[in-house]
C-alpha positions in Angstrom: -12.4 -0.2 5.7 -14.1 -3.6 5.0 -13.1 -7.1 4.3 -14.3 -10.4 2.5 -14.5 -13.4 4.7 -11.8 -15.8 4.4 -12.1 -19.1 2.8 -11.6 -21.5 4.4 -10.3 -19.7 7.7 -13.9 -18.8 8.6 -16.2 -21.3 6.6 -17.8 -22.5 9.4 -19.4 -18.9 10.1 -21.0 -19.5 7.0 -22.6 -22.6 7.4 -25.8 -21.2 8.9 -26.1 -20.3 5.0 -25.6 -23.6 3.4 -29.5 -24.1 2.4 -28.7 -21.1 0.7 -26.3 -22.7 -1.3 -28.1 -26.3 -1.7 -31.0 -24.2 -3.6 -28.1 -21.9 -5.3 -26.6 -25.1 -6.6 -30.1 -26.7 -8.3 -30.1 -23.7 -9.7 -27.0 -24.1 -11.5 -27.6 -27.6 -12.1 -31.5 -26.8 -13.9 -29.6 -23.9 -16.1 -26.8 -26.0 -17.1 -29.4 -28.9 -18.1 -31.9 -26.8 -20.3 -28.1 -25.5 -22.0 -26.9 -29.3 -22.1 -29.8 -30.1 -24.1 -29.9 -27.7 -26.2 -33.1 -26.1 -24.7 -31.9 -22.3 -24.3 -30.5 -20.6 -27.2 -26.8 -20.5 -27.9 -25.6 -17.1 -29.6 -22.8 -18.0 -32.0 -20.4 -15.2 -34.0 -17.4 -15.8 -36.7 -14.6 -15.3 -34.2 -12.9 -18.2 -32.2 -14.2 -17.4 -29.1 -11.9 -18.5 -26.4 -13.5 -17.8 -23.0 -10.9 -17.2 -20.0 -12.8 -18.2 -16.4 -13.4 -19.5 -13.2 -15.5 -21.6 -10.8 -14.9 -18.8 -8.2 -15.5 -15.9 -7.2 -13.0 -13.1 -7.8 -9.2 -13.3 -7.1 -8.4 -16.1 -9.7 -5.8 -14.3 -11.9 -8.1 -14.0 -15.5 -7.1 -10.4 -16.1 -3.4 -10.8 -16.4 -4.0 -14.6 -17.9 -6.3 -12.6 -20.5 -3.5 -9.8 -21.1 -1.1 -12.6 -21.5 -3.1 -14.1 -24.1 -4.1 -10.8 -26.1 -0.7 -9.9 -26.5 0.8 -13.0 -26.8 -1.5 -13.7 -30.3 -1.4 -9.7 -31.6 2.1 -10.5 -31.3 2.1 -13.3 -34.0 0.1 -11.2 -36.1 -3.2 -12.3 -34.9 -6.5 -9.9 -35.0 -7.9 -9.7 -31.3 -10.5 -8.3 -29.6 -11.7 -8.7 -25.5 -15.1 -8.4 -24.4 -16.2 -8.2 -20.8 -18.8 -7.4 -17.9 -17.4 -5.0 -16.7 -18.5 -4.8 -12.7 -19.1 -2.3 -10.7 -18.7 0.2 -13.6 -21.8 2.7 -13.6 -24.2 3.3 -16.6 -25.2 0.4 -18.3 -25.4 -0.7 -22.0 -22.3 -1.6 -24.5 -18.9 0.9 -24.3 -16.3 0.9 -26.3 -13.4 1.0 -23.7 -10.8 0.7 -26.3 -11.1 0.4 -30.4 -7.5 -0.5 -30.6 -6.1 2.8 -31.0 -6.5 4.4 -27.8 -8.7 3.9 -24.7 -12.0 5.7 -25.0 -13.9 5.4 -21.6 -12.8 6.7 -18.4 -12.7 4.1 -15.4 -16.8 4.6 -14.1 -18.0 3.9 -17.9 -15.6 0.9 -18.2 -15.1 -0.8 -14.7 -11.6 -1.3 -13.5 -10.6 -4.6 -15.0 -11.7 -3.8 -18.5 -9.9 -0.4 -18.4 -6.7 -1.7 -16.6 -7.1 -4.2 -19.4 -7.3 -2.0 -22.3 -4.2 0.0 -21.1 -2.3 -3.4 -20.3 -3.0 -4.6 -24.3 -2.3 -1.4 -26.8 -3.8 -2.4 -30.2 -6.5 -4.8 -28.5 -10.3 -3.0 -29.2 -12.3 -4.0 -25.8 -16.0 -3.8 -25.1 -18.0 -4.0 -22.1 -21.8 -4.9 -21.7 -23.9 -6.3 -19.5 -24.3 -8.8 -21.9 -21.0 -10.9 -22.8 -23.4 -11.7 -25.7 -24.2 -8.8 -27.1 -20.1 -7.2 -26.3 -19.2 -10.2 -28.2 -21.7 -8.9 -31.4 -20.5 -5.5 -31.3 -16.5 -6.5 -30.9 -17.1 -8.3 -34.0 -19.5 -5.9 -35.8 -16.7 -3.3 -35.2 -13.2 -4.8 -35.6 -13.6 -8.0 -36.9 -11.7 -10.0 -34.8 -10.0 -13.1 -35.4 -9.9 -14.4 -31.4 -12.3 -12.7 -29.2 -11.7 -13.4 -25.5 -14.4 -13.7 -23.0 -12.8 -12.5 -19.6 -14.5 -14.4 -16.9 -17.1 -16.2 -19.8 -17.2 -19.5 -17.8 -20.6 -19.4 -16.6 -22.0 -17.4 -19.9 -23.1 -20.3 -21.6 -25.2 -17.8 -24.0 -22.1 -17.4 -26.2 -21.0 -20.4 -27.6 -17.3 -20.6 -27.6 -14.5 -22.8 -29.2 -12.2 -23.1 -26.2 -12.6 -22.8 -22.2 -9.5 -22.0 -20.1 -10.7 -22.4 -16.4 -8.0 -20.4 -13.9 -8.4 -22.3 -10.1 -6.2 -22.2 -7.4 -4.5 -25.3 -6.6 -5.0 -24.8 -3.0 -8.7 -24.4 -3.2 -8.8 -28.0 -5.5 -7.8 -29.5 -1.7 -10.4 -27.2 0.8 -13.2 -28.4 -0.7 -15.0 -25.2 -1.2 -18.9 -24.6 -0.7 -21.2 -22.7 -3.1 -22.2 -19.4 -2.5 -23.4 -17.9 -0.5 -22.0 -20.0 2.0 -18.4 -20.2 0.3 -16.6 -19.2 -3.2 -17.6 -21.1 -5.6 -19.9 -19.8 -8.6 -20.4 -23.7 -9.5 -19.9 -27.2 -8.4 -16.5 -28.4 -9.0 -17.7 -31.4 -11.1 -18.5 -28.8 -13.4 -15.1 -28.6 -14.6 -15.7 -31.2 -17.3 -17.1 -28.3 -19.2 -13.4 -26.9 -19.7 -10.9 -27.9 -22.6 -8.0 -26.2 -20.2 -7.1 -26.2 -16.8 -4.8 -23.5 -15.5 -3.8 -24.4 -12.2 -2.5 -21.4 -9.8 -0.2 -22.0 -7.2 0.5 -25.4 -7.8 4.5 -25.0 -6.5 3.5 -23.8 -3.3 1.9 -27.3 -2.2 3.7 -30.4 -1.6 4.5 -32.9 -3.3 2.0 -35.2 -1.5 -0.6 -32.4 -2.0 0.1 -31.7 -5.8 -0.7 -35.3 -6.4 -4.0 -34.8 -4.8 -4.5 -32.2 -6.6 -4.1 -33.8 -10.0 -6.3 -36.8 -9.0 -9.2 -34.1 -7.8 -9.0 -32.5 -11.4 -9.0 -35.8 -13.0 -11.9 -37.2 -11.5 -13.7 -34.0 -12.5 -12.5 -33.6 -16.1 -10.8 -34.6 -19.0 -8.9 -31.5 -19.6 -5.5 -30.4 -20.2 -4.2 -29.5 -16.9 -1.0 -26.5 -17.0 0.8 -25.4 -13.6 0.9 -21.1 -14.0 1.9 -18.8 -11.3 1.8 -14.6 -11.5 4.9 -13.7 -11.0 6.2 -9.9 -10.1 7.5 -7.9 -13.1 8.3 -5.0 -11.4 7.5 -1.8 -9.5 6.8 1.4 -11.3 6.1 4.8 -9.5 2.3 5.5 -9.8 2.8 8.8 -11.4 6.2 9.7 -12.9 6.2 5.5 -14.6 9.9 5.5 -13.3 11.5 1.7 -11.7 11.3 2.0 -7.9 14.5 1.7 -6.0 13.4 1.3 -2.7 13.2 -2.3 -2.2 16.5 -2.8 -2.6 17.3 -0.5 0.2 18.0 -2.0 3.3 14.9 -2.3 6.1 12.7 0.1 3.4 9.2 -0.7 4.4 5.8 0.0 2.6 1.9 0.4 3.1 0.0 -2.0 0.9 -3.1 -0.2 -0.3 -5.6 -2.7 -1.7 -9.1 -3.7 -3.4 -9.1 -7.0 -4.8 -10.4 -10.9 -4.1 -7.4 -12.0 -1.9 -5.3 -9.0 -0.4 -3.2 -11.9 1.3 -1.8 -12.7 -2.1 -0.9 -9.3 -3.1 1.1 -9.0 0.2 2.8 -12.4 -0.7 3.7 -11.4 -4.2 5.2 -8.2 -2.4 7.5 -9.6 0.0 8.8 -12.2 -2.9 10.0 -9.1 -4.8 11.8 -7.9 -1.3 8.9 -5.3 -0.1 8.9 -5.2 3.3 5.1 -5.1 4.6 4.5 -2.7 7.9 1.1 -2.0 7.4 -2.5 -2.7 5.7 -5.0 -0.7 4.3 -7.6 -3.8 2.7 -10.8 -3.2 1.5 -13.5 -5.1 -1.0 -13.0 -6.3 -4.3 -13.7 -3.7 -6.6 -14.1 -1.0 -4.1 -14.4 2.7 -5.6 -11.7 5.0 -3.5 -13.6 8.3 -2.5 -11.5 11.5 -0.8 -12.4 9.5 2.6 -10.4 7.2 1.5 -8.1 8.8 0.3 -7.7 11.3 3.5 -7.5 7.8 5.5 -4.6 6.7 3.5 -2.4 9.7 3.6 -2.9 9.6 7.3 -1.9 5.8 7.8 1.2 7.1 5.6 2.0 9.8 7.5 1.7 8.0 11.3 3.1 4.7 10.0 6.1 6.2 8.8 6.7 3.6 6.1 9.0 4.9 3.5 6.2 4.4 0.3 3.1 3.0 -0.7 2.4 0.3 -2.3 -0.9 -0.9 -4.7 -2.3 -3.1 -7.4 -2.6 -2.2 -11.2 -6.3 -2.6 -10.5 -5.9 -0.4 -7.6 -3.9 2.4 -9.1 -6.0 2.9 -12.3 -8.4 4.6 -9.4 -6.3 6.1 -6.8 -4.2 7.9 -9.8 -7.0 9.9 -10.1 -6.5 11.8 -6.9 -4.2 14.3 -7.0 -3.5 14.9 -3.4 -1.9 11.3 -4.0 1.1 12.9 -6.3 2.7 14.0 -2.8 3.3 10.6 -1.3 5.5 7.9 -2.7 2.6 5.8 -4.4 4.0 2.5 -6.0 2.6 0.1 -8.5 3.1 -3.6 -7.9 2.9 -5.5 -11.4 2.1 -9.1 -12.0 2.5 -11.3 -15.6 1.7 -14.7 -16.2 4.1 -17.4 -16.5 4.3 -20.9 -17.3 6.9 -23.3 -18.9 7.7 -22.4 -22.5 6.8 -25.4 -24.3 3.2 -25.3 -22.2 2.8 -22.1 -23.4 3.4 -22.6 -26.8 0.4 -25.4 -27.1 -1.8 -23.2 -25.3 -0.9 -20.5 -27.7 -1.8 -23.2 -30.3 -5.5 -24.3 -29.1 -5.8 -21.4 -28.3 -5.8 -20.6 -32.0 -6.9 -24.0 -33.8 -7.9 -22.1 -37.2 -5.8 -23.8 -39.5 -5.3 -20.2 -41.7 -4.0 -19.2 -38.2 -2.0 -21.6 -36.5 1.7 -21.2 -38.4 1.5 -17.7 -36.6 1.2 -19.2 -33.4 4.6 -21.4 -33.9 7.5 -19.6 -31.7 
């Protein structure tokens, strides 16, 4: 069992690497000039690309922001395709996780984002590559998209792309984060003037006082449109049998969270708003691949806990579902969905998809 330093609990553990992140960040800066002026080679395709991403590293909320946003458009009737990295997946080159129909890769050919997101949007074709760039050729050599999504596309400056949504956590706006390695972020803050939208996470769990703060930090940093979202719970589902799970309604019920992601503590947050009670842990990486260890580890912790279920991610469950000594517990799915106030929505929906052919589908 491992874990990911805390930001900013344990930042100053990590100062001993902030040269580190002083070269890291004229890095950044010498990249983003030769793309500023025009001196690298911008890769453009006849899609709207909208790219949905982060200054940060993992844990920011573009996977159920970017399912939001596929089915929100194929809903009004609008051709979609998502292309993505696809981490941690093994194998390299372009797959075809999804061509619309049905999903086509199994979980170590897609990565577990791209295939949780190809089950999470029926009818949306998904591609994974190395290359965002050359995903983003082969989604539109193959389905001819009308919106193709770039999960996490912030720092790919290779594609061009008609729209940025940048997903940050309001709370992180106020901790003034490092650059890696010595903290999260994948880019200075200041960066942000890049972005057309900012989504901000989280927003309602800070003062007043500090939401203010927060609005003057993004202001000084860009011009963008700034929109309050929050992942809310939309229910448990049993792992295997896809049934609603009673449990948390019963009095004193308690659960085992089982996770892989960026920020565990906000998985076991979302969980107790939806009335879990949380008796013990099992936490490890982002993105970590469950093996039989694991697996013999968690039926254990089940068994001499004596919780009455267990309870993951989506992310989490597209892998341990795959274990069938797992069909004897209680396994439990905890689901997320972005939200945001209706009208807000709407005008993202709308910039989202400026092509004037496009936009009277886009009116709700």
């Amino acid at each position: 069992m491992s874990k990911a330093v805390n930001w900013p609990e344990h930042k100053w553990t990590l100062a001993p690497l902030l040269p580190l992140a002083w070269l890291y960040r004229g890095a950044v800066a010498l990249r983003n000039f030769f793309y500023d002026k025009n001196l690298f080679a911008v890769t453009r395709v006849p899609a709207r690309v909208v790219s949905i991403g982060n200054p940060s590293t993992g844990g920011s909320g573009k996977t159920p922001t970017t399912a939001f946003l596929a089915n929100a458009l194929v809903a009004r009737g609008v051709k979609v395709a998502i292309v993505a990295r696809g981490y941690h997946r093994e194998g390299i080159g372009a797959c075809i996780v999804s061509d619309g129909q049905s999903v086509l890769a199994e979980i170590h050919e897609a990565g577990d984002e791209p295939l949780l997101l190809a089950q999470q949007c029926p009818g949306v074709p998904l591609v994974v590559d190395e290359s965002k760039t050359r995903a983003a050729q082969i989604a539109v050599e193959h389905f001819e998209p009308q919106a193709l999504l770039i999960d996490d596309g912030f720092q790919h400056r290779r594609l061009h792309r008609d729209l940025d949504l940048v997903i940050i956590s309001a709370r992180m706006m106020l901790q003034k984060p490092w650059l890696l390695p010595a903290g999260p972020l994948r880019e200075p803050l200041s960066n942000l003037h890049r972005a057309h939208w900012i989504l901000l996470a989280g927003l309602q769990d800070l003062s007043a006082v500090d939401q203010k703060k927060v609005f003057e930090l993004c202001r000084s940093n860009t011009n963008a449109k700034l929109l309050p979202i929050e992942f809310c719970v939309e229910g448990i589902h049993a792992m295997f049998e896809g049934k609603k799970l009673a449990t948390p309604q019963r009095h004193n019920a308690s659960a085992l969270l089982v996770s892989g992601i960026a920020l565990p503590e906000r998985f076991q947050k979302s969980a107790q708003s939806a009335g879990v009670i949380v008796r013990e842990r099992l936490v490890y990486r982002d993105h970590h691949r469950y093996s039989e260890n694991d697996v013999s580890r968690l039926i254990a912790k089940f068994q001499s806990s004596r919780v009455d279920y267990v309870l993951t991610t989506a992310k989490d469950a597209i892998k341990l579902q795959n274990f069938a000594r797992l069909q004897s517990l209680p396994m439990y799915v905890l689901e997320l969905r972005f939200s945001a106030v209706e009208n807000e929505v709407n005008e993202l929906l709308r910039a989202v998809m400026a092509d004037e052919t496009l936009s009277e589908k886009l009116i709700v």
